[in-house]
C-alpha positions in Angstrom: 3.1 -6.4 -19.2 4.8 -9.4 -18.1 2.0 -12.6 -18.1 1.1 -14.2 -14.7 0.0 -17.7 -14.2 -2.8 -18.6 -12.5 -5.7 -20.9 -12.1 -9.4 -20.2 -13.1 -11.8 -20.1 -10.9 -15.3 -18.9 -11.9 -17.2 -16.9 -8.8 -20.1 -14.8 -8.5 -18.7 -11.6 -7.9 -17.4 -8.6 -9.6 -14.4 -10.5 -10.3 -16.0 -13.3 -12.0 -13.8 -16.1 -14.0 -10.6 -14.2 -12.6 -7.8 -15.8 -13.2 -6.5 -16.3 -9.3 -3.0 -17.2 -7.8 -3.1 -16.6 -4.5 -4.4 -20.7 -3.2 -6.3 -20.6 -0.1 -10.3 -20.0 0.2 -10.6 -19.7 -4.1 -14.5 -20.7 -3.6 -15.5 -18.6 -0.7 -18.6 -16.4 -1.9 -17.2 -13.4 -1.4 -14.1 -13.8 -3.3 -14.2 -11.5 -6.3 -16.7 -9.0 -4.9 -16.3 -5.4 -5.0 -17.2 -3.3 -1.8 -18.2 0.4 -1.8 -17.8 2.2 1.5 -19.8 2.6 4.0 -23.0 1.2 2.5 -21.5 -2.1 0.9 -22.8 -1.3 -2.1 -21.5 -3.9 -5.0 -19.2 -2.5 -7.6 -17.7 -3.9 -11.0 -13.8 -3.4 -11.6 -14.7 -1.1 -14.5 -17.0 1.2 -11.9 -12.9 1.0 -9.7 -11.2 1.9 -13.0 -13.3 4.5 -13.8 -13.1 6.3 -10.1 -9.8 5.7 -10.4 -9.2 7.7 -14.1 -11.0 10.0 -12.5 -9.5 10.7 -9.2 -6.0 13.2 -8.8 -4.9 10.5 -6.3 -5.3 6.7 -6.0 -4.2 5.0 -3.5 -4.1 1.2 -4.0 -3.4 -0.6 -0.5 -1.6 -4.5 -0.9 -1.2 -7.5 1.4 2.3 -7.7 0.1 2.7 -11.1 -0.3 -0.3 -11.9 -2.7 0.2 -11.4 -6.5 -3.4 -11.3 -7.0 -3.1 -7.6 -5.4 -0.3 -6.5 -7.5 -2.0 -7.7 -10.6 -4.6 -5.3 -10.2 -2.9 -2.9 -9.2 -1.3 -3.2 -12.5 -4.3 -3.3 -14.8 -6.0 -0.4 -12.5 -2.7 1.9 -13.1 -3.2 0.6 -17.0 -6.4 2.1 -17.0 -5.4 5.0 -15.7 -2.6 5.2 -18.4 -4.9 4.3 -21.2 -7.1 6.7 -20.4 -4.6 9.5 -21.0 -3.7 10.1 -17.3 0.0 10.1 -16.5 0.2 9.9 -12.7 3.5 9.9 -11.2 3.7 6.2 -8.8 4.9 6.3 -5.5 6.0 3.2 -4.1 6.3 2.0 -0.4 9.0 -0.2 -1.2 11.6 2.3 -2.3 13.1 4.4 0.4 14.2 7.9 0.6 17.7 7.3 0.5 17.1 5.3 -3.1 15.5 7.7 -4.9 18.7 8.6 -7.0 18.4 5.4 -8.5 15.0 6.6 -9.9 16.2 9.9 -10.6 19.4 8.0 -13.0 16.7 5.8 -14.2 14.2 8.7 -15.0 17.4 10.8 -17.0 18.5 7.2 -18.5 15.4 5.2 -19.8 15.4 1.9 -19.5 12.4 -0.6 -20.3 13.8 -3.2 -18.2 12.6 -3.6 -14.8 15.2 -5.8 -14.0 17.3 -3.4 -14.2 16.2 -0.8 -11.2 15.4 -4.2 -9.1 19.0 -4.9 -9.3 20.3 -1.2 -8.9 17.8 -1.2 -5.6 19.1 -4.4 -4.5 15.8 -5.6 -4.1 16.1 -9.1 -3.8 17.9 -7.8 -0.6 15.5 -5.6 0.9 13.4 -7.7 2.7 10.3 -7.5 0.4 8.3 -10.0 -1.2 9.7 -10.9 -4.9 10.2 -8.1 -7.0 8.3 -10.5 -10.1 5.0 -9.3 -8.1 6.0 -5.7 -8.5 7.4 -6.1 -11.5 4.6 -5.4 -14.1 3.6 -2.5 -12.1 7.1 -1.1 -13.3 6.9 -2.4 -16.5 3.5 0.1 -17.3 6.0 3.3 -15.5 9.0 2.5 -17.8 6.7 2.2 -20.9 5.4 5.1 -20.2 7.8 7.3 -18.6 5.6 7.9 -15.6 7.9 9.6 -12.9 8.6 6.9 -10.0 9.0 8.2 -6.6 10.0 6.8 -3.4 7.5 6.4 -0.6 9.5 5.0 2.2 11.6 6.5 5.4 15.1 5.5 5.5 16.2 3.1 7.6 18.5 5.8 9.6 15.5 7.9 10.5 13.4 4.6 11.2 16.2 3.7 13.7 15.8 7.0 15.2 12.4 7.2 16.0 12.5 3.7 17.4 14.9 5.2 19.8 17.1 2.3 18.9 20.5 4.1 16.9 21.5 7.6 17.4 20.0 10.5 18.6 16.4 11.2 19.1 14.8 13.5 16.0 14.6 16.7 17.1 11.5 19.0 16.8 12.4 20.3 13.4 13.1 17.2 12.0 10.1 15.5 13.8 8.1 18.7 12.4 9.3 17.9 8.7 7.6 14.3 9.1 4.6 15.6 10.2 4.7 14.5 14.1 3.5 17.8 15.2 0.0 17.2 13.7 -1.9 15.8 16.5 -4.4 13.3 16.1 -7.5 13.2 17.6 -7.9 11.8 21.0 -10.4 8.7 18.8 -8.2 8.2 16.3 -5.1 8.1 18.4 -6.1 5.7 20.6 -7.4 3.6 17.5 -4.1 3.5 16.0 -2.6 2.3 18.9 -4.6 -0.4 19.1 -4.4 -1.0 15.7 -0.6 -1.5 16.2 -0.9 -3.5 19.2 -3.1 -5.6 17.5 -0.7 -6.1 14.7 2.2 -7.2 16.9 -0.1 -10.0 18.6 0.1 -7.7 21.2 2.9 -8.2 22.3 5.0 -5.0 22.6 5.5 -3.5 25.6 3.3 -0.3 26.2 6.4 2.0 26.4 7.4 0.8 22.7 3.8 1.4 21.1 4.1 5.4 21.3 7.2 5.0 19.2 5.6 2.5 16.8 2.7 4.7 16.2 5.2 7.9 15.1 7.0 5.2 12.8 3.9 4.6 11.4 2.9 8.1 11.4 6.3 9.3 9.8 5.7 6.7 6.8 2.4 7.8 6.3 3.5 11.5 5.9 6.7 10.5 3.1 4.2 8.7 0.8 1.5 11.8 1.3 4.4 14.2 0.7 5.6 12.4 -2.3 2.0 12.3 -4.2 1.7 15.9 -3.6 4.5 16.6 -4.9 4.3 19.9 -7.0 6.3 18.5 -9.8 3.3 15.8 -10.1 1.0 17.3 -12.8 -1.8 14.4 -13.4 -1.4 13.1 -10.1 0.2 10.0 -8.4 -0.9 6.4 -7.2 0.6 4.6 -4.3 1.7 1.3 -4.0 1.4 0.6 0.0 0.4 -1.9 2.5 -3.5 -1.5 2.7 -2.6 0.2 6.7 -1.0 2.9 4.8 -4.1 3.8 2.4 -6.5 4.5 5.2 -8.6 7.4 5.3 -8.9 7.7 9.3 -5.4 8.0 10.4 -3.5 6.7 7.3 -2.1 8.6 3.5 -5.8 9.4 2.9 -6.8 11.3 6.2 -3.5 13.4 5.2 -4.6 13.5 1.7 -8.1 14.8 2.6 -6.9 16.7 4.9 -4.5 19.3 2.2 -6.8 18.1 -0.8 -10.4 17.2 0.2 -12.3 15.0 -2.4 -9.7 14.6 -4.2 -8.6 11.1 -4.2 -9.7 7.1 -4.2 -8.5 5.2 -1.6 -8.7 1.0 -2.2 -8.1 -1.7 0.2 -7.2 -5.4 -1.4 -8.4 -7.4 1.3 -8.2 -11.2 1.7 -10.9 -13.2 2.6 -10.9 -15.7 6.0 -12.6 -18.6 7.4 -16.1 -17.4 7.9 -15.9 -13.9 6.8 -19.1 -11.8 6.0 -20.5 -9.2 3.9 -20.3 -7.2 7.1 -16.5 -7.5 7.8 -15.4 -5.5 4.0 -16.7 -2.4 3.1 -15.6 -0.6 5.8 -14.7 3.2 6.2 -10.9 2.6 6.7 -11.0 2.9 2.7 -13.6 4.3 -0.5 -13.3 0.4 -1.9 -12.7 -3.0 -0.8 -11.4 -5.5 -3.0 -11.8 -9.5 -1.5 -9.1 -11.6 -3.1 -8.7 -15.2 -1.8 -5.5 -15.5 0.7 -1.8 -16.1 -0.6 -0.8 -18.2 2.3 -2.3 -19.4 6.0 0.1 -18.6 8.4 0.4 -18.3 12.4 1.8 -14.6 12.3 1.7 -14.4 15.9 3.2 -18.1 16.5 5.9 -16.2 14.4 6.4 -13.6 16.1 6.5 -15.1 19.7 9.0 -17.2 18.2 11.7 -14.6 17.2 10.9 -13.0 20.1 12.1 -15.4 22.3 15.1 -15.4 20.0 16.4 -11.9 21.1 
């Protein structure tokens, strides 16, 4: 697995004498702790690796932009590995419409990871660098785990958006799950949940739309690590909104499969966070993980905004 650099920093938690990258709030107390949901109680990575040998389905939920998150998402799937378990990985990332390239890279192995970045264009796909990803990879190739894509692609995305082409028909809509309603609780949570997430700043006629997008993605991944053809299982690599067990992969996981599956948030710690804001029933395990950058998302966001 390809070596990270970092700086050391010795905390009290779970974690402790990690070596972090991410820079921002490396001596809050709660970086390095381990949450179990819903009472908070305190875990030890070891107690997350062995959950996760044990579990048919682990879902491991990122803040893309922080390394620290994909390095232990690494060592986790590791574990996994060196505990015998050969789980096919499902990766946000990857769309759909890419999946040959895995299937050429699945019939011709290759131990460079290099190699599918540049066949999936990566470094033009909009995602964080692929050198955060790339050790993740590294343990599939090695081992010939089977790598699947988790993503929509961008036609269908387009579609739903109501932006390009026709709208989906009921079929089609049927096929990504949009004729599973949610509850009337959960619905309205997820709209505000995506609100929320766009500084609130869509208008109200958009959200609906937003919230099958969202939906839609949640029901590829789901559908990819159920796959019959995956015989120990599958982990996901997501954004930590796709791992959620109330409206996310793991309530559709749950759902087909009860009890059958771990479901881990990497969360970053804040400027006065609290026991009481981690450990939450969104996921099985919260991971706190100083921040990888302090940034005015919304100051962003208003910004292009007034750009189109």
């Amino acid at each position: 697995m390809t070596a990270l650099l970092g700086v050391l920093i010795s905390t009290s938690g779970a974690l402790a004498d990690t070596v972090w990258q991410s820079p921002h709030f490396r001596d809050h107390q709660l970086v390095g702790k381990i949450y179990a949901s819903p009472t908070r109680q305190q875990l030890t990575l070891n107690d997350v690796k062995q959950r996760a040998a044990r579990a048919r389905f682990v879902l491991l939920g990122e803040i893309h932009t922080n390394p620290d998150h994909h390095r232990l998402q690494a060592e986790i799937l590791q574990h996994m590995v060196d505990q015998d378990r050969r789980p096919a990985v499902v990766i946000e990332m990857i769309s759909r419409a890419q999946q040959p390239v895995l299937d050429f890279f699945a019939a011709n192995p290759t131990d460079n990871a290099d190699d599918i970045a540049a066949r999936l264009e990566w470094s033009k796909s909009g995602w964080p660098d692929f050198a955060m990803y790339k050790p993740i990879f590294e343990i599939a190739l090695k081992n010939r785990l089977t790598l699947r894509a988790g993503n929509l692609e961008k036609s269908t995305i387009r579609r739903l958006g109501g932006r390009v082409g026709s709208k989906l028909t009921g079929e089609e809509r049927a096929q990504l799950g949009l004729n599973r309603a949610l509850d009337e609780e959960t619905g309205k949570s997820l709209l505000k949940e995506i609100a929320r997430s766009h500084c609130n700043m869509m208008p109200e006629t958009v959200l609906p739309l937003m919230v099958d997008i969202q939906r839609a993605r949640d029901h590829v991944m789901a559908s990819a690590l159920m796959d019959a053809t995956n015989k120990d299982g599958a982990v996901l690599i997501a954004g930590a909104g796709h791992t959620r067990l109330d409206w996310g992969v793991g309530s559709l996981l749950e759902a087909d499969e009860p009890g059958s599956l771990l479901s881990l948030a990497f969360r970053e710690v804040f400027e006065g966070a609290t026991e009481a804001d981690f450990g939450k029933p969104a996921h099985h395990v919260a991971v706190v993980t100083p921040r990888s950058e302090i940034k005015d998302h919304c100051a962003v966001f208003r910004k292009n905004k007034k750009k189109t």
